[in-house]
N, CA, C and O of each residue as an XYZ file, in Angstrom:
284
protein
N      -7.641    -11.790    -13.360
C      -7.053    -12.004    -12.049
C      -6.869    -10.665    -11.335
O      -7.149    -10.398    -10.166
N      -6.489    -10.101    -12.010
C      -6.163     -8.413    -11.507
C      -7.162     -7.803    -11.348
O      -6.969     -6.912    -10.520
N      -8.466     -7.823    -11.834
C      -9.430     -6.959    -11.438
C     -10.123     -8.147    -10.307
O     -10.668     -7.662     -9.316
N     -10.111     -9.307    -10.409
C     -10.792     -9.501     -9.064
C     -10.099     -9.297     -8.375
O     -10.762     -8.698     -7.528
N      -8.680     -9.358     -7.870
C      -8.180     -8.397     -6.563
C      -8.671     -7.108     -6.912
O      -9.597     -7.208     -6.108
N      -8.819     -6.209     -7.312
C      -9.329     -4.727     -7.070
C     -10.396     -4.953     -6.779
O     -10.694     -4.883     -5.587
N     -11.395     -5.317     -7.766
C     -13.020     -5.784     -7.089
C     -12.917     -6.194     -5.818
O     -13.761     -5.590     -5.157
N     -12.330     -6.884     -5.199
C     -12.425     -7.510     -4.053
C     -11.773     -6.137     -3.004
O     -12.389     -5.701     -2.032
N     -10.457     -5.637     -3.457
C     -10.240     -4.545     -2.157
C     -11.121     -3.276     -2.166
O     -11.062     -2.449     -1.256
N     -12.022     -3.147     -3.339
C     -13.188     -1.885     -3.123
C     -13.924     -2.261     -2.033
O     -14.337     -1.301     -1.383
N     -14.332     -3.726     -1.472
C     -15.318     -3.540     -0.289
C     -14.602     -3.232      1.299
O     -15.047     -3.345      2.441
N     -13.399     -2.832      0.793
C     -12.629     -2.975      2.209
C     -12.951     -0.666      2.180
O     -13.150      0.204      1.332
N     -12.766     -0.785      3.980
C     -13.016      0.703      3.860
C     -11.855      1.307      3.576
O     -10.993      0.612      4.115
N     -11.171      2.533      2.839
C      -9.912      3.099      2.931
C      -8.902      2.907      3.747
O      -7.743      2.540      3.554
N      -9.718      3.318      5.040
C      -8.424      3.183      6.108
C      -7.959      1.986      6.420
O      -6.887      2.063      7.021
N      -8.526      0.398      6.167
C      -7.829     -0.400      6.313
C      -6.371     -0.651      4.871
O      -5.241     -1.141      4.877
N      -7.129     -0.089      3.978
C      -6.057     -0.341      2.541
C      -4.949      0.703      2.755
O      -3.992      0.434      2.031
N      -4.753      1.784      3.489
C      -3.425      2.982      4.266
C      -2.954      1.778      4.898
O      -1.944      1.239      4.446
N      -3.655      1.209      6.047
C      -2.892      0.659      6.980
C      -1.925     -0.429      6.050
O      -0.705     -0.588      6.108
N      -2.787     -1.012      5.304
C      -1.959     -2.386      4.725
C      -0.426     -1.770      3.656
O       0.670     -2.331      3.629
N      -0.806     -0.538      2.904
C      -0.037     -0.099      2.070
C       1.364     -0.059      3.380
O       2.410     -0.707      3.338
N       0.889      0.981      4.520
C       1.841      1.499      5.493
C       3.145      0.021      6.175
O       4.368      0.010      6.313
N       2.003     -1.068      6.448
C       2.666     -1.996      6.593
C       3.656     -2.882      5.496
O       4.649     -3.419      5.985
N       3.408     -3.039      4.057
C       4.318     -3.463      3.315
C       4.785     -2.189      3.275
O       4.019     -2.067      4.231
N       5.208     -1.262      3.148
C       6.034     -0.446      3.098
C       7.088     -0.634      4.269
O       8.287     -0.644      3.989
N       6.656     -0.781      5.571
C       7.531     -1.046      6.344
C       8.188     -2.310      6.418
O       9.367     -2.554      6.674
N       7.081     -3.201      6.109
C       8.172     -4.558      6.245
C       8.835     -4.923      4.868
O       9.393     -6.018      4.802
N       8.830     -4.248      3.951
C       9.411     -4.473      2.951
C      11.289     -3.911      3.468
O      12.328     -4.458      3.098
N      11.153     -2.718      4.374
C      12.547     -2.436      4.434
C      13.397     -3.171      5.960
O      14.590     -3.377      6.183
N      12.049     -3.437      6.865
C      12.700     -4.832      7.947
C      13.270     -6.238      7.346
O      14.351     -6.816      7.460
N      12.031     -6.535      6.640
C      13.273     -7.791      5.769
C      13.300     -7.634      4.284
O      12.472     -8.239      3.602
N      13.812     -7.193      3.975
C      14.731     -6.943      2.603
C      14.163     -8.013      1.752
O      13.387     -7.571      0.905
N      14.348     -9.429      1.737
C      13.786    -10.081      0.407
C      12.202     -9.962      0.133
O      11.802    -10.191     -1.008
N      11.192     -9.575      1.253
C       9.843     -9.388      0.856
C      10.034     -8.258     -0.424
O      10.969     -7.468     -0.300
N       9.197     -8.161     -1.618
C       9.154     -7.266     -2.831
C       7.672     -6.590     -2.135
O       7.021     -7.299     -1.368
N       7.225     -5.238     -2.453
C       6.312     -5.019     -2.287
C       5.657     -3.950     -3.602
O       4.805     -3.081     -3.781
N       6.787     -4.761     -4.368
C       6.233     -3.937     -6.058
C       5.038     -4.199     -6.337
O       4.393     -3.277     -6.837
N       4.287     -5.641     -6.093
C       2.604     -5.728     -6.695
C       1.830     -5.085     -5.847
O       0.622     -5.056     -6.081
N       2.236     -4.586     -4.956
C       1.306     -3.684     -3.620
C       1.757     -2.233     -3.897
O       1.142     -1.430     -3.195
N       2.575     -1.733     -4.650
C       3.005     -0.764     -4.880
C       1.721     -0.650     -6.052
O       0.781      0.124     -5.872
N       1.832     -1.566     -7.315
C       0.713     -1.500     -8.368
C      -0.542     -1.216     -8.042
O      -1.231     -0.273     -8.431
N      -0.929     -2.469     -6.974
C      -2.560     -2.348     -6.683
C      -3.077     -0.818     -6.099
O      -4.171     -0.278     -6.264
N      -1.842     -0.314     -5.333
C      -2.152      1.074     -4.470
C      -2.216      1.926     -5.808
O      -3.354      2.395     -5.849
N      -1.560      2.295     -6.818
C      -1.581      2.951     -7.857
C      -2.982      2.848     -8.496
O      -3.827      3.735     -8.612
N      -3.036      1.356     -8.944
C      -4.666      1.205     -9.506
C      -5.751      1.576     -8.098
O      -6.880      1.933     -8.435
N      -5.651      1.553     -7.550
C      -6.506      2.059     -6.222
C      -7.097      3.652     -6.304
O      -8.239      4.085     -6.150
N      -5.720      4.379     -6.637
C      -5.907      5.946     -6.363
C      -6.354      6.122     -7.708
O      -7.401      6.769     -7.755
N      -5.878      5.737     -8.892
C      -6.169      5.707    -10.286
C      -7.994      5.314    -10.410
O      -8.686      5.499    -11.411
N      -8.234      5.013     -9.717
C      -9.597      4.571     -9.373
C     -10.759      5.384     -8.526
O     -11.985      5.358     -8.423
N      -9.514      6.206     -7.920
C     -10.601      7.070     -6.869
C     -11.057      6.476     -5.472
O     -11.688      7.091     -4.612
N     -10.604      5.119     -5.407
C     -11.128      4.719     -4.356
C      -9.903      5.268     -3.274
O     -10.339      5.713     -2.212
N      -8.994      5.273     -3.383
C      -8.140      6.347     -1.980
C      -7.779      7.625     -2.388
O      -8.498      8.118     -3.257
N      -6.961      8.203     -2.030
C      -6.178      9.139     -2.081
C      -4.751      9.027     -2.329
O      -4.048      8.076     -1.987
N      -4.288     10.311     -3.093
C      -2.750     10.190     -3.162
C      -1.861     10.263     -2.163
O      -1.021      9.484     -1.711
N      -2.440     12.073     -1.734
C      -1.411     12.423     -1.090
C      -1.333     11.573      0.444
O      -0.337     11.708      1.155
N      -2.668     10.557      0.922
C      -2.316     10.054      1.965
C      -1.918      8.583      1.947
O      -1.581      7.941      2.942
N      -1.995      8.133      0.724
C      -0.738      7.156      0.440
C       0.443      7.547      0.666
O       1.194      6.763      1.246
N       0.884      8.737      0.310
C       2.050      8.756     -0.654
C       2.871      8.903      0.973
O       4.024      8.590      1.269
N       1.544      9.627      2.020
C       2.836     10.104      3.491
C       2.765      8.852      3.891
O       3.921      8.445      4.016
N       1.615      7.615      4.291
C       1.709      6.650      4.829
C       2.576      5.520      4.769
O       2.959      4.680      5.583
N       2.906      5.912      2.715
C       3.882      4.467      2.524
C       5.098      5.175      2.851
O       5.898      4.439      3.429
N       5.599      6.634      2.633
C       6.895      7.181      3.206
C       7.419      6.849      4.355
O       8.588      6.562      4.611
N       5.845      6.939      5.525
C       6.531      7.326      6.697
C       6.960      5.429      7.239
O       7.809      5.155      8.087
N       6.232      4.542      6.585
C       6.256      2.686      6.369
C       7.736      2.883      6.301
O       8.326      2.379      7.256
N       8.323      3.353      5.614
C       9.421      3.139      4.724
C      11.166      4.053      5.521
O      12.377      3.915      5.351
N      10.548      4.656      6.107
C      11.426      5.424      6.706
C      11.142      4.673      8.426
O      12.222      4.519      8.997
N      10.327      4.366      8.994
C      10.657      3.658     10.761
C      10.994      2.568     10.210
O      11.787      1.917     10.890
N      10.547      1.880      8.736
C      11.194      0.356      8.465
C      12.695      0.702      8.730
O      13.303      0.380      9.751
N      13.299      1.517      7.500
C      14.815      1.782      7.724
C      14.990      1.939      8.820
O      15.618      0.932      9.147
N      14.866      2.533      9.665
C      15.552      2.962     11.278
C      15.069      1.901     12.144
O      15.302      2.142     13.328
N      14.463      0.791     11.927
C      14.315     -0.067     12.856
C      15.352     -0.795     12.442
O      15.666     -1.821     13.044
């Protein structure tokens, strides 16, 4: 089950998988009961993979996570 979601998000290009990380990051802190721990995993197996990057996860889901709080 887990590798066909990864198989399946390798055909997507990078920058849409930032955007999606950026967005559960943010709406995880607009409404509070969404979890965005299995999107936290897949992004891990993602970079663990080579198919993204760290360090532009790591600002995209921050900066998700910080306008979530202040909104």
């Amino acid at each position: 089950m887990f590798e066909s979601i990864l198989n399946e998000l390798t055909s997507f290009p990078p920058v849409w998988i930032y955007i999606t990380l950026f967005l559960f990051a943010f709406v995880e802190n607009v409404f509070p009961p969404s979890p965005s721990d299995f999107v936290v995993v897949v992004g891990g197996s993602l970079i663990a993979t080579g198919i993204i990057d760290f360090i532009p996860t790591l600002i995209l889901t921050s900066l998700g996570t910080v306008i979530g709080f202040m909104v």
